[in-house]
C-alpha positions in Angstrom: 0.0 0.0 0.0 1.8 3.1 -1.2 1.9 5.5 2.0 0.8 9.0 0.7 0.4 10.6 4.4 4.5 10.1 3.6 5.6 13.8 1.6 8.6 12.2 0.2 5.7 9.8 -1.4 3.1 12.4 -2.5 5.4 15.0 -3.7 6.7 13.1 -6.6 3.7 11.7 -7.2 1.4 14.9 -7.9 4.5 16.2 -9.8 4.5 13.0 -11.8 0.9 13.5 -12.7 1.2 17.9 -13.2 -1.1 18.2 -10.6 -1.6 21.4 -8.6 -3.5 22.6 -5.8 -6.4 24.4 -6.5 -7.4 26.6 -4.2 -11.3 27.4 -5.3 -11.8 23.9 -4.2 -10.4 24.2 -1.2 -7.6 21.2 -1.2 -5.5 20.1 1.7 -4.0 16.7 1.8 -3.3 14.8 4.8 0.3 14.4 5.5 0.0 13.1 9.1 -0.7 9.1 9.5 -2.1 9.2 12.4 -5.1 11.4 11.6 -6.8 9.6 9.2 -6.1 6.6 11.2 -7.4 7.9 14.2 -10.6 8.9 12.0 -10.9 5.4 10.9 -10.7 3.9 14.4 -13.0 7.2 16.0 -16.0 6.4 13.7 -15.9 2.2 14.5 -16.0 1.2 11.2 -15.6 -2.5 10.6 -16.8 -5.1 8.1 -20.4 -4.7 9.0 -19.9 -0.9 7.3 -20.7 0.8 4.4 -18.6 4.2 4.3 -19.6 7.1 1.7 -16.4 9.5 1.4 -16.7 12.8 0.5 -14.0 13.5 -1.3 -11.1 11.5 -0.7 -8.1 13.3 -2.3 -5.4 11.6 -3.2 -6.6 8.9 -0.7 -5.4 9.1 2.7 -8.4 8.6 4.5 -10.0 6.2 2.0 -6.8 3.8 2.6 -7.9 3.1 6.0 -11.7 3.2 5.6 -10.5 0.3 2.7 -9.1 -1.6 5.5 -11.3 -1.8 7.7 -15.0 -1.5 5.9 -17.5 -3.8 4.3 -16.9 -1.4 0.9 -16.3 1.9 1.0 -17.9 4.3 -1.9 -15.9 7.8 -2.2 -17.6 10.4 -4.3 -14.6 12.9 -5.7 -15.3 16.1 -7.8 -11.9 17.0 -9.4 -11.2 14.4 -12.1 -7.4 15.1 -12.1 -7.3 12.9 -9.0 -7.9 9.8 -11.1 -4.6 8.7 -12.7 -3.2 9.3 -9.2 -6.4 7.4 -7.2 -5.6 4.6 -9.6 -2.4 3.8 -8.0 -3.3 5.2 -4.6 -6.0 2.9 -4.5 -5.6 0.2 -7.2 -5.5 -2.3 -4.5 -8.6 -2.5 -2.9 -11.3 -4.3 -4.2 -14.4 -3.1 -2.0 -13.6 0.6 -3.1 -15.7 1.9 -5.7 -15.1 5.6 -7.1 -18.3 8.1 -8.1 -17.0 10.8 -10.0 -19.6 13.8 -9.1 -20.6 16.9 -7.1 -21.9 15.0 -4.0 -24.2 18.1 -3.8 -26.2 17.4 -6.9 -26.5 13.4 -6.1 -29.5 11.9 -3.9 -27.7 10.3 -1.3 -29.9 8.0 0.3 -30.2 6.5 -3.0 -26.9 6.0 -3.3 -26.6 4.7 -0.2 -29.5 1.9 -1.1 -27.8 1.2 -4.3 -24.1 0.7 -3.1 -24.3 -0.8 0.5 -26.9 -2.9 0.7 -27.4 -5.7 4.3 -24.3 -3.1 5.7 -24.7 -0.6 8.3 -24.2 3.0 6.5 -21.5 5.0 7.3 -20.2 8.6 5.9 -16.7 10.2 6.2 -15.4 13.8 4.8 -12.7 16.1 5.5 -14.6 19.2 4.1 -13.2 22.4 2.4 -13.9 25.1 4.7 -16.2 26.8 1.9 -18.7 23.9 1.9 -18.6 22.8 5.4 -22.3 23.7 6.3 -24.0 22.6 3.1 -22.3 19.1 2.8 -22.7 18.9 6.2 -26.4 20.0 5.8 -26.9 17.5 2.7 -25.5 14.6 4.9 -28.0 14.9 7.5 -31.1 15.9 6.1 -30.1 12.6 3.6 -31.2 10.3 6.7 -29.7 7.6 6.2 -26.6 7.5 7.7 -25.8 5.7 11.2 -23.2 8.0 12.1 -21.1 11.1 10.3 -17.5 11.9 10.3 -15.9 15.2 9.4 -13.4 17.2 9.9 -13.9 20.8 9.7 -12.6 24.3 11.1 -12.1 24.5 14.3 -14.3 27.2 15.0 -17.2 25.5 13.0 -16.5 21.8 14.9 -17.1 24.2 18.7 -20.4 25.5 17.0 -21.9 22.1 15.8 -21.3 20.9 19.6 -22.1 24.0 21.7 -24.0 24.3 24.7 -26.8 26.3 24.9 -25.9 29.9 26.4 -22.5 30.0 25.0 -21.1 32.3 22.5 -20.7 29.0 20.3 -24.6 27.7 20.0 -26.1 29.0 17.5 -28.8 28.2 14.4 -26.5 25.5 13.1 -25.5 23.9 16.1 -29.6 23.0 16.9 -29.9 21.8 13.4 -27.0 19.7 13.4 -28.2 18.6 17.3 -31.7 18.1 16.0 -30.5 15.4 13.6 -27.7 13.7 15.7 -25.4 13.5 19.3 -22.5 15.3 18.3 -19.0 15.0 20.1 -15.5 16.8 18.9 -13.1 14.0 19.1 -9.5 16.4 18.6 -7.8 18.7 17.0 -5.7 18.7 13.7 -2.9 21.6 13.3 -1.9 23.3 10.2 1.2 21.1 10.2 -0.5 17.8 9.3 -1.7 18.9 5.5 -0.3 19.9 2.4 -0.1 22.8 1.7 -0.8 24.4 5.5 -4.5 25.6 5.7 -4.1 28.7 8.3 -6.5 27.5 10.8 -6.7 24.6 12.7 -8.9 21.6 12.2 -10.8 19.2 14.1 -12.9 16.2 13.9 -16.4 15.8 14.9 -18.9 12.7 15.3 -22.3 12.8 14.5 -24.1 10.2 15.8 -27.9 10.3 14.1 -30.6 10.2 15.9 -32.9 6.9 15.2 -35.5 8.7 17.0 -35.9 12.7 17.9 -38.0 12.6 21.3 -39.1 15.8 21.1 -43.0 15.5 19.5 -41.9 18.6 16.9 -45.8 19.3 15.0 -44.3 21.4 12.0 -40.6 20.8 11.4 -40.7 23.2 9.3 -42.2 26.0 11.7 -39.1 25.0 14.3 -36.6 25.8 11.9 -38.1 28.9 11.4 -38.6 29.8 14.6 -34.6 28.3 15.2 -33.6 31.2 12.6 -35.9 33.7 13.5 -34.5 33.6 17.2 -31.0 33.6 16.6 -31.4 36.1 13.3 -32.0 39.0 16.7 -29.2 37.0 19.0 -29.4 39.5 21.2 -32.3 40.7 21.4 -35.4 39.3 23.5 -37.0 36.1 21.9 -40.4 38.0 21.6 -38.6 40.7 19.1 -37.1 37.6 16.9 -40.3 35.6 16.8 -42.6 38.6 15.6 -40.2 39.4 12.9 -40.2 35.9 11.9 -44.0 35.2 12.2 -45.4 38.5 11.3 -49.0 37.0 11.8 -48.0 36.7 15.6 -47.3 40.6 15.6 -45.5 41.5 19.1 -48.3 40.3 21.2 -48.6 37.2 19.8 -45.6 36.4 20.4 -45.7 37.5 24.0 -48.1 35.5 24.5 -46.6 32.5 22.9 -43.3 33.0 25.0 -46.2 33.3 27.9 -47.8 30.3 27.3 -44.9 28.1 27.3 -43.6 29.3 30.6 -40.5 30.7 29.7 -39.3 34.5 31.1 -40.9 37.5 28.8 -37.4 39.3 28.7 -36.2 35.5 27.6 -33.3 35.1 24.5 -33.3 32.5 22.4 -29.7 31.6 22.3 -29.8 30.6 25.9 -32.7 27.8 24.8 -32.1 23.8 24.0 -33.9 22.2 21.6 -37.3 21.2 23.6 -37.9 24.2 24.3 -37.7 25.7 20.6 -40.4 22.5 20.1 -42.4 23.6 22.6 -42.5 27.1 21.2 -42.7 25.9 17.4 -45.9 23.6 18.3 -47.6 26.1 20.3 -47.2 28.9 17.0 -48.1 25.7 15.3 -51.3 25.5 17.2 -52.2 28.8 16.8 -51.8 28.9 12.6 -53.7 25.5 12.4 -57.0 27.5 14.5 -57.2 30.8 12.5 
C-alpha cells in the first residue's frame, strides 16, 4: 500500500501527474498518518460498514476506511485525482469511485444502491467553503448511522455547543436536531499539504434513530430556530414577531407566555425542547385561524 500521508511519497507523485493545488476547491492533503487513522478507528468502522467518502483526495483517509470496511464508496469532484487514485487505490477491491458533485447526487439512493445488508456509514474532510452545506446535505439525507468530518475549528465548537454560550447558534440545533454530536480532537496546520491557516478538528455525529421531542411542524421549528438567533441578542419576543409576522408583538408574547419561559427571555440561551415547545404552540395557533 503506497503511504501518501509520507511527503517524500506524494510530492513526486502529484509532480508525476502535473497536478496542482487548487485553491477554489479548497484542497489540503493529509500528510499526518495518524489522523486519518485515528478517523478510521473514532467512527468504529468494521466489516459490517458501508462508508460514503466525500472526497477523498489523493486517498489518505479512503486507505484506511478500505481496510477496515465492508466497501467503501468515495464520491470525488476533481477528475485530475484519477490517474493518481488509480495507484493510490488500485488495490482495494471493496472501493468503488463516483466521479460527481456530492451536492447534486441523492444520497440516500446512493446509499440503497451501493451498501446494501451493511450498516451505513459517511466520512469527509470538508473544504472550509462547503462545510455547512455538505454537512447539511448529509444529515437531512437520513440515512446515515453515524457522520465523520473534519472541519474548522471554530465550526467543529459551533456544531457541539451548549446552549448559552457564544458558540450555539442556528447550526449547532440543526445539526443537534439530527444527531449527538461530540469533537473528538484537533488537527494543526502542520498535518496537511499545503498548510491551511487554521486549525482543524474532527467531529462525530451520531444520528438520531429517534428525535423525542413531538416537533408538530418541522418546518415551523426551523423557522422559529432562525428567527431567534437572526436577533441574538435581542429578547425572543422581538425575533419571533419578525419571523412570524401573523404573531405581531403580542402574539408572540403571549406565545413566550404560554410556554412558561421568562418575557425578557433570549433565544440563544434555549435547547432544543424548548424551541419545540415554542414551534408547536405557533403551530397551534396557525392551524385554528
Amino acid at each position: 500500500m503506497i503511504d501518501v500521508c509520507d511527503i517524500q511519497v506524494m510530492k513526486p507523485l502529484l509532480e508525476q501527474h502535473g497536478f496542482r493545488f487548487s485553491k477554489a476547491k479548497g484542497q489540503n492533503f493529509l500528510v499526518a498518518s495518524w489522523v486519518p487513522r485515528s478517523i478510521a478507528e473514532e467512527a468504529l468502522v468494521d466489516e459490517s460498514a458501508g462508508v460514503l467518502e466525500i472526497g477523498p483526495g489523493i486517498g489518505s483517509l479512503t486507505q484506511q476506511l478500505c481496510l477496515r470496511a465492508g466497501k467503501v464508496c468515495a464520491v470525488e469532484l476533481d477528475r485530475r485525482l484519477e490517474p493518481i487514485l488509480e495507484k493510490t487505490l488500485g488495490e482495494f477491491t471493496n472501493l468503488e469511485l463516483v466521479w460527481g458533485d456530492a451536492m447534486k447526487l441523492d444520497l440516500a439512493a446512493l446509499v440503497r444502491e451501493k451498501f446494501p445488508g451493511l450498516r451505513p456509514m459517511a466520512c469527509a474532510n470538508l473544504p472550509y467553503y462547503i462545510t455547512t452545506p455538505v454537512l447539511t446535505v448529509l444529515l437531512e439525507a437520513k440515512c446515515f448511522d453515524r457522520v465523520m468530518v473534519m472541519v474548522q475549528k471554530e465550526v467543529a465548537q459551533r456544531i457541539a455547543a451548549a446552549p448559552g454560550t457564544a458558540d450555539y447558534g442556528a447550526f449547532s440545533i440543526f445539526c443537534q436536531y439530527y444527531a449527538v454530536p461530540e469533537l473528538l480532537f484537533e488537527v494543526g496546520p502542520n498535518c496537511f499539504l499545503p498548510q491551511p491557516k487554521v486549525t482543524s478538528a474532527v467531529v462525530s455525529l451520531q444520528v438520531r434513530q429517534e428525535r423525542p421531542w413531538n416537533i408538530l411542524d418541522e418546518e415551523i421549528f426551523f423557522r422559529a430556530v432562525r428567527a431567534s438567533f437572526a436577533m441574538r441578542r435581542k429578547k425572543l419576543s422581538n425575533g419571533l414577531a419578525a419571523g412570524f409576522p401573523e404573531l405581531g408583538k403580542a402574539g408572540a408574547e403571549s406565545v413566550i407566555a404560554e410556554c412558561g419561559f421568562d418575557p425578557a427571555v433570549r433565544g440563544e440561551t434555549l435547547g432544543i425542547p424548548a424551541f419545540a415547545a415554542l414551534a408547536n404552540a405557533i403551530t397551534a395557533r396557525r392551524e385554528a385561524t
